[in-house]
Each structure stands twice: as C-alpha cells, then as structure tokens.
Residue frames as a rotation matrix with the C-alpha (Angstrom) as fourth column:
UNK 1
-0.581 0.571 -0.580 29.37
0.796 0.246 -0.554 -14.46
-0.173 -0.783 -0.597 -49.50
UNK 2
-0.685 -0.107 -0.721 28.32
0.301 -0.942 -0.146 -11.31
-0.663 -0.317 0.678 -50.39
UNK 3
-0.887 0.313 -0.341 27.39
-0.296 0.184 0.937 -12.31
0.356 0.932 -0.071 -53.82
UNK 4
-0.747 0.240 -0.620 25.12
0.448 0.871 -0.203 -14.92
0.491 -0.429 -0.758 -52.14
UNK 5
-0.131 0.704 -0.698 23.04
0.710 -0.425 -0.562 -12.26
-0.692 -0.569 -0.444 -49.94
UNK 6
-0.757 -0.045 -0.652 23.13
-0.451 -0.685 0.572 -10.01
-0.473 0.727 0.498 -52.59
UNK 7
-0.902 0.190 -0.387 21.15
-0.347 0.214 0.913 -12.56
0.256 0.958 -0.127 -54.67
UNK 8
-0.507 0.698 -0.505 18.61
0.824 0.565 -0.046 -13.32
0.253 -0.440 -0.862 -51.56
UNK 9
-0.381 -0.001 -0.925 17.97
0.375 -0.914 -0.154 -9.82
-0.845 -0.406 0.348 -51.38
UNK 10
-0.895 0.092 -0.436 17.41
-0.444 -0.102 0.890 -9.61
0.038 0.991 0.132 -55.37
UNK 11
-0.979 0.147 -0.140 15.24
-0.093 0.286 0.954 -12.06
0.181 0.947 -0.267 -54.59
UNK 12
-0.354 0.561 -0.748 13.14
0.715 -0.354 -0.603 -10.32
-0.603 -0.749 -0.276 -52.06
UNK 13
-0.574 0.079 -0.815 12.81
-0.189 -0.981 0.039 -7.53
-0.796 0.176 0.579 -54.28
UNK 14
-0.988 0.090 -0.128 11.51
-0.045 0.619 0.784 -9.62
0.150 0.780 -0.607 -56.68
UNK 15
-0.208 0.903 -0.375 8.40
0.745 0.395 0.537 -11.18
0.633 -0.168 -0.755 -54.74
UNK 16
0.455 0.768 -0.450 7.44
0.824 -0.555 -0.115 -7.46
-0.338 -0.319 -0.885 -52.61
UNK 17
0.345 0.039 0.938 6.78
0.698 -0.678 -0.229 -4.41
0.627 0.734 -0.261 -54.02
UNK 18
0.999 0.043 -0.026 7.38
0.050 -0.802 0.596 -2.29
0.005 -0.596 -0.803 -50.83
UNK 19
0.142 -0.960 -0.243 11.69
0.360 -0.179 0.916 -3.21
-0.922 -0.217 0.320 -51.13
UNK 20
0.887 -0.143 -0.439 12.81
-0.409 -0.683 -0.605 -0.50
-0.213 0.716 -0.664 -54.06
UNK 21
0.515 -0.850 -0.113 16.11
-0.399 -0.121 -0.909 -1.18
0.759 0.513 -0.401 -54.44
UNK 22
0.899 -0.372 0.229 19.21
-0.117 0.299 0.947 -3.25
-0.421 -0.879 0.225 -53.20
UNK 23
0.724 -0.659 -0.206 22.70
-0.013 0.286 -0.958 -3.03
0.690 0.696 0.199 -53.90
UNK 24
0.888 -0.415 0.196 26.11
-0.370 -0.394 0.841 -2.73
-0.272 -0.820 -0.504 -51.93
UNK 25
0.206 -0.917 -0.340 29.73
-0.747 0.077 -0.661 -3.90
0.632 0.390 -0.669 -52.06
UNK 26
-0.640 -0.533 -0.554 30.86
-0.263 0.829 -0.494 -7.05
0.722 -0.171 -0.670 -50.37
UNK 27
-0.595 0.563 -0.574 29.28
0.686 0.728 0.003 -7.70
0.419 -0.392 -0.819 -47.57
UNK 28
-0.689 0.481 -0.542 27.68
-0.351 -0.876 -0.331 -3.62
-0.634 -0.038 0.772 -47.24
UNK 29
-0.713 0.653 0.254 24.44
0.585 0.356 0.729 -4.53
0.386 0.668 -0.636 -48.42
UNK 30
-0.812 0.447 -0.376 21.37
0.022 -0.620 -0.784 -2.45
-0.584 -0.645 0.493 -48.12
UNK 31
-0.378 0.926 0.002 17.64
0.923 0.376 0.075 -2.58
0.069 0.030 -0.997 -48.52
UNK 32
-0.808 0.537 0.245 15.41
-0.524 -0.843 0.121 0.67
0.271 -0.031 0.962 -49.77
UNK 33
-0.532 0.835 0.139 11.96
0.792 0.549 -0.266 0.13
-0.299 -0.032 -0.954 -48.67
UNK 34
-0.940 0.340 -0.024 9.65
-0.215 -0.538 0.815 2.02
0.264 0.771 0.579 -50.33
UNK 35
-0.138 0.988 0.075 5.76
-0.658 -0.035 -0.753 2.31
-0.741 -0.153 0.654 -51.04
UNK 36
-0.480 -0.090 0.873 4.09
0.461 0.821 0.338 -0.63
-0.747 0.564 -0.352 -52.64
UNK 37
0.842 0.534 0.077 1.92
0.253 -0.264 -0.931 1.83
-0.476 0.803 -0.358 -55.35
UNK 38
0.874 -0.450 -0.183 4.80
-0.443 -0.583 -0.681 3.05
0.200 0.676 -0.709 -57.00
UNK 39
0.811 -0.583 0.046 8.56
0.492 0.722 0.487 1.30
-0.317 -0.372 0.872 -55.34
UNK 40
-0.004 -0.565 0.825 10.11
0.687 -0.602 -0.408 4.07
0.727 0.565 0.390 -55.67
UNK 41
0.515 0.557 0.651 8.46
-0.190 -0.667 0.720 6.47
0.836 -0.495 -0.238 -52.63
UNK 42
-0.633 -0.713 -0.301 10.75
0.112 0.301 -0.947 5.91
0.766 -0.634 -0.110 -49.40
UNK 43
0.254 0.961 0.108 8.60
-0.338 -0.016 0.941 5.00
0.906 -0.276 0.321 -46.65
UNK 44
-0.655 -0.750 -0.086 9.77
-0.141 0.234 -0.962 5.16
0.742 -0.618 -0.259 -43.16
UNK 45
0.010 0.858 0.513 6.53
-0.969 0.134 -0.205 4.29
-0.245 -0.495 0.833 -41.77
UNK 46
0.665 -0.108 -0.739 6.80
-0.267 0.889 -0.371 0.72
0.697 0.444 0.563 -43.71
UNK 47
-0.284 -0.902 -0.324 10.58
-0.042 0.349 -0.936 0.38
0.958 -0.253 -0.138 -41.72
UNK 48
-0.624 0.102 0.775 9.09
-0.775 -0.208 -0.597 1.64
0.100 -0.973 0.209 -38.41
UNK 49
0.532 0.700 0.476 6.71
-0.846 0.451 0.283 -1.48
-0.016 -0.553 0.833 -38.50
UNK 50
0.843 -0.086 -0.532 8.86
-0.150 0.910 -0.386 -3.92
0.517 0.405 0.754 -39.64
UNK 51
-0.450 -0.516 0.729 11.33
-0.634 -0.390 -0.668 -2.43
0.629 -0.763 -0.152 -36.65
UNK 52
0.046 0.570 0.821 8.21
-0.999 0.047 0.024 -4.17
-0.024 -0.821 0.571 -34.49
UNK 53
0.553 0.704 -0.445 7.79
-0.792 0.610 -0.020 -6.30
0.258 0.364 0.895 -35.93
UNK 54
0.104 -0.860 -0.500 11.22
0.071 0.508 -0.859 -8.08
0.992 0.054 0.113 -35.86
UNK 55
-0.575 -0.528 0.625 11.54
-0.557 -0.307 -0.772 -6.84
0.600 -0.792 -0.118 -32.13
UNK 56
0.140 0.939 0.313 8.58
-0.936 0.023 0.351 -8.76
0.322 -0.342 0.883 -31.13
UNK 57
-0.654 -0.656 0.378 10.32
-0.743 0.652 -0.154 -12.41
-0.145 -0.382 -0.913 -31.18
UNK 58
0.153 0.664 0.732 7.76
-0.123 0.748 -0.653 -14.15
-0.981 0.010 0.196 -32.56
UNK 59
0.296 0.065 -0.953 9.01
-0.910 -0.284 -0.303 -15.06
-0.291 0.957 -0.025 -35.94
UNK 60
0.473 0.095 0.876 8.93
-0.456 0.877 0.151 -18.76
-0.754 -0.471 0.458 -36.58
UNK 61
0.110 -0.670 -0.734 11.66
-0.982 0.043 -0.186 -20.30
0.156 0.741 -0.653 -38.94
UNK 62
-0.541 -0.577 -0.612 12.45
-0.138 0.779 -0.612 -23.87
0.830 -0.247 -0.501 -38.94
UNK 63
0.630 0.668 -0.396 10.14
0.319 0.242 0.916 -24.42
0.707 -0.704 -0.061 -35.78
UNK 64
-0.408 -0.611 -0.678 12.28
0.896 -0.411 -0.169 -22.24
-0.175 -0.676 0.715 -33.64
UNK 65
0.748 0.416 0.518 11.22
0.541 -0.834 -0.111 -18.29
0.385 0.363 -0.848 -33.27
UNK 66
-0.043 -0.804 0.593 12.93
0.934 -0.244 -0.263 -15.86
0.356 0.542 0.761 -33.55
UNK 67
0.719 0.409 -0.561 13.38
0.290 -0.911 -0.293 -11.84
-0.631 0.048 -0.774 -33.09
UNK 68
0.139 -0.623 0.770 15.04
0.984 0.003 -0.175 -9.81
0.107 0.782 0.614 -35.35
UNK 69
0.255 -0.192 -0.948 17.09
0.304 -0.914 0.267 -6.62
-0.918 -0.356 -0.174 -34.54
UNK 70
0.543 0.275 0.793 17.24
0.743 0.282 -0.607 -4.35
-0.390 0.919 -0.052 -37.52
UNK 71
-0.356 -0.597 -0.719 19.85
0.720 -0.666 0.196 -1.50
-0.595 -0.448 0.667 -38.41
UNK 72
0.676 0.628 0.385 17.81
0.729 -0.497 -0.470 1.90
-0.104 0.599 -0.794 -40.44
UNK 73
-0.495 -0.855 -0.154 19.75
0.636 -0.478 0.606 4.27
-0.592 0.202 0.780 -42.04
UNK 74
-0.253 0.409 0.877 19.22
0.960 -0.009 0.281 6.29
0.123 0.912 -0.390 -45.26
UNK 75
-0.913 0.123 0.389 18.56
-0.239 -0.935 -0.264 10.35
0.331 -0.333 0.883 -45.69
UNK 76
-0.152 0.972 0.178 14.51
-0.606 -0.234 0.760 9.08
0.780 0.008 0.625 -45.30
UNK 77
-0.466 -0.425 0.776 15.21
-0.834 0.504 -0.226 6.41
-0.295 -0.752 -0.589 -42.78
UNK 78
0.620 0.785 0.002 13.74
-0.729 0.577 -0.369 3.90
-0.290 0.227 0.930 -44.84
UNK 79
0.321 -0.778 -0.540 17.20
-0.726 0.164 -0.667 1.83
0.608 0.607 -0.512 -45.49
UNK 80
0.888 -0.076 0.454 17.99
-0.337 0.565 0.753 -1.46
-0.314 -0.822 0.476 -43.65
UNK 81
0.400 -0.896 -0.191 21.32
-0.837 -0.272 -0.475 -1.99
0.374 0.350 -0.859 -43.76
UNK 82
0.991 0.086 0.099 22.95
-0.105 0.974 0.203 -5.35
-0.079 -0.212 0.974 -43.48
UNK 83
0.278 -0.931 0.235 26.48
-0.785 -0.362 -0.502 -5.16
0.553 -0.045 -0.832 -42.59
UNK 84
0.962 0.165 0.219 27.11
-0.273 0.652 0.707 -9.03
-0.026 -0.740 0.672 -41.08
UNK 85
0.234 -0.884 0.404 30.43
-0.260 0.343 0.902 -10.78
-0.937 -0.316 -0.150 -39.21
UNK 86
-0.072 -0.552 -0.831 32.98
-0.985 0.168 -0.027 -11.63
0.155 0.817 -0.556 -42.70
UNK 87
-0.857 -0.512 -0.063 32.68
-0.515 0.854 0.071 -15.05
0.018 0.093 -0.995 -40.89
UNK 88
0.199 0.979 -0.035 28.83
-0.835 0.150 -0.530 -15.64
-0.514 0.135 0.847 -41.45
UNK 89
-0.774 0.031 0.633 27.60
0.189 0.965 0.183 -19.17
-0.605 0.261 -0.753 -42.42
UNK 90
-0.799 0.593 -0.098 25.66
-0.198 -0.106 0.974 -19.84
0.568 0.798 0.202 -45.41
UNK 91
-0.167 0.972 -0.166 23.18
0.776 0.234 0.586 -21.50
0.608 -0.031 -0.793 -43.21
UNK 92
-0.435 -0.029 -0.900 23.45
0.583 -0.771 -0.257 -18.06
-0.686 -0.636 0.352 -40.88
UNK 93
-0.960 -0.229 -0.159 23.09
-0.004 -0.558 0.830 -16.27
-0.279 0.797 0.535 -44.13
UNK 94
-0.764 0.632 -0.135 19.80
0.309 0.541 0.782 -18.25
0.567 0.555 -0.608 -45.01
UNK 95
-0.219 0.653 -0.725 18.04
0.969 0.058 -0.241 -17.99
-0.115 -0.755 -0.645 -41.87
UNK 96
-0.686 0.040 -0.726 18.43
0.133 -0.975 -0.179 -13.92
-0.715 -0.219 0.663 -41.99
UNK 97
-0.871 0.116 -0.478 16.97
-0.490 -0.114 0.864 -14.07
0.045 0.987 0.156 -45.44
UNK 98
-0.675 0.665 -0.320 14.27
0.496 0.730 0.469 -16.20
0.546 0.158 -0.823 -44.21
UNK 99
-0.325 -0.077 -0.943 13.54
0.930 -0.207 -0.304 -13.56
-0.171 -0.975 0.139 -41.29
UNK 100
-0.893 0.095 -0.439 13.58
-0.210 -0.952 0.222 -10.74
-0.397 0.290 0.871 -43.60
UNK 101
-0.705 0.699 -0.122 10.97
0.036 0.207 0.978 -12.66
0.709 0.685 -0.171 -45.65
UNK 102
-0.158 0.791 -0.592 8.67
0.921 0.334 0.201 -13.14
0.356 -0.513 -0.781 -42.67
UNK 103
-0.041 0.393 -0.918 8.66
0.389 -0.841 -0.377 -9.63
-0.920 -0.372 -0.119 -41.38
UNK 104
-0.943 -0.166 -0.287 8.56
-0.161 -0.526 0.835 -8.48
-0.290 0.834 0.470 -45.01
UNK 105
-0.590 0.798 -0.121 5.07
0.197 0.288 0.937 -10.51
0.783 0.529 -0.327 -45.59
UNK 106
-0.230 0.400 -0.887 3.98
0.880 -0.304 -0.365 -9.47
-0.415 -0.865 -0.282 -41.97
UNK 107
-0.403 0.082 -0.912 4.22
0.201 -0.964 -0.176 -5.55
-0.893 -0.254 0.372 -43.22
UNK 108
-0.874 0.304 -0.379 2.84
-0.469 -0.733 0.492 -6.02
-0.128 0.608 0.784 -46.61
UNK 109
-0.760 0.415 -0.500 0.04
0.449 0.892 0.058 -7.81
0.470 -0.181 -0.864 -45.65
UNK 110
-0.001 0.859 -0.513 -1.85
0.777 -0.323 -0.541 -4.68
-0.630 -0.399 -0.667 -43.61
C-alpha cells in the first residue's frame, strides 16, 4: 500500500513543479512543496494556501465534494505529511490522490 501512494505521489511530482520531493517508509510518506522557479526553495506560503484551500470543502471528485484536512510539518513548514489508517482502501487511497491533485492545480494556477 505504501508502494502504491508512494507512486501517486511520484506522480504528482511529476506533473507540478511547486512538490520538490517525496519519499518515506511504508505508509510515512511526505510531500516537500517548494517554489515552482527552481523546486527546490521550501515555500510555506504555497502550503498555507493549499491549507485553504482543502479546508474550504469545495473540491469536486467523482461528483461528490469534498474538503481536505491537511497535516504540515517540516523545519520550513512546507511538508505535508501523509501518515493514513494501515487499513486504507485502494479506492480510499485514490480519492486522496485525486484531492491532492485538485488543491495542487488550485495553488499552482495563481
């Protein structure tokens, strides 16, 4: 399972410049976010919208919406950390991953 979000996370990092880095052990997984000139810059302004964003509850998935509660960590607070139940469903799994995408193109979008 871990693998699995690990590799939806890979492929977040892939398609926006603002997520620097992801790595973790089993199901400890964690998200740098970063500036998009350089993906490398730790940007806790980036996390602090995408904090709103997710709290807002308007995130549509599957024609259902959504809010998303996020956990921030990191020495810069720019780390979302993703620490979920061992008994998570793939299609649980998916949805998050779909969630992250939507508040991820929300924040790199302004």
């Amino acid at each position: 399972k871990g693998a699995y979000l690990l590799d939806g996370l890979e492929d977040l990092k892939r398609r926006y410049r603002i997520v620097g880095d992801v790595d973790g052990l089993g199901m400890a997984l964690r998200m740098e976010i970063c500036e998009p000139h350089d993906s490398f810059t730790p940007s806790k302004a980036i996390v602090d919208r995408m904090v709103d964003e997710g709290l807002k509850g308007n995130i549509e998935v599957d024609g259902s919406k959504y809010g998303l509660v996020l956990d921030i960590g990191g020495y810069h607070k720019n780390v979302v950390t993703l620490a979920p139940n061992l008994h998570i469903t793939k299609h649980e799994m998916d949805l998050s991953l779909k969630l992250l995408d939507r508040v991820l193109h929300r924040v790199s979008k302004t």
